[in-house]
N, C-alpha and C positions, 0 to 999 in steps of 0.2 A: 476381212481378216479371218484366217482361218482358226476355229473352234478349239485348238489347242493352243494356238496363239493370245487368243481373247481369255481362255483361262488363266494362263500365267499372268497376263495384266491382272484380273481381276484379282489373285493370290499378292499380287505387290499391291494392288493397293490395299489390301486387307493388311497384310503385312506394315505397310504408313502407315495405320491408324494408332499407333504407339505416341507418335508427338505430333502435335498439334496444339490450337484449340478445340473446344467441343463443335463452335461449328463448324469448324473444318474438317474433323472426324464424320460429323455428321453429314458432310458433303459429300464424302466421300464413300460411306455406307450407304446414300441416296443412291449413286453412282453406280455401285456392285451391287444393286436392287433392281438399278435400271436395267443394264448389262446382262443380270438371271432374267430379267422377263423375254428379253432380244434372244436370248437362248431357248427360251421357251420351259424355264425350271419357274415357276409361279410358285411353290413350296419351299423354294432357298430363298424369291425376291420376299416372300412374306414373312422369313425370319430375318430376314435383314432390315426390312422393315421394323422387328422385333428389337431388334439390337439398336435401332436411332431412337425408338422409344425408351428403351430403358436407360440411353444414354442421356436422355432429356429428362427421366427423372432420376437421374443418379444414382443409379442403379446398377453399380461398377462390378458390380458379381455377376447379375444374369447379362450384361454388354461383353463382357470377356467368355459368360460360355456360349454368347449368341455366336462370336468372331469365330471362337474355338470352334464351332459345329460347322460354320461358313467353309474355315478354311478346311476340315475337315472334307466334306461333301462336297467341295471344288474340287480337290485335289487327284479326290475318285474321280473325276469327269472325264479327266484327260484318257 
């Protein structure tokens, strides 16, 4: 898939992460972690990583500026 193609996935699903469960959220932030490393951004997967941590502990301020930063620094990719 080509690298602007695979961004806009990962933007939608950052974008999902609104309803859900937490672990379904959290599957999904696994996912766009996965995704940054197959790209080779190791600095976006380890806040994304950030963001399923703070999701597990309830930590609903720094999970929304983690997404916020996510989609942010994605968005420049393209």
């Amino acid at each position: 898939m080509p690298t602007a193609a695979r961004i806009d996935v990962l933007l939608s699903i950052l974008n999902a992460t609104d309803v859900g469960t937490l672990d379904s959220v959290a599957d999904k932030l696994r996912q766009v972690q996965e995704e940054l490393r197959d790209l080779d951004r190791p600095e976006l997967a380890e806040r994304a990583g950030e963001a399923v941590a703070a999701l597990r502990r309830g930590d609903l301020l720094e999970f929304k500026r983690a997404r916020a930063f996510l989609q942010s620094k994605i968005g420049h990719l393209r």
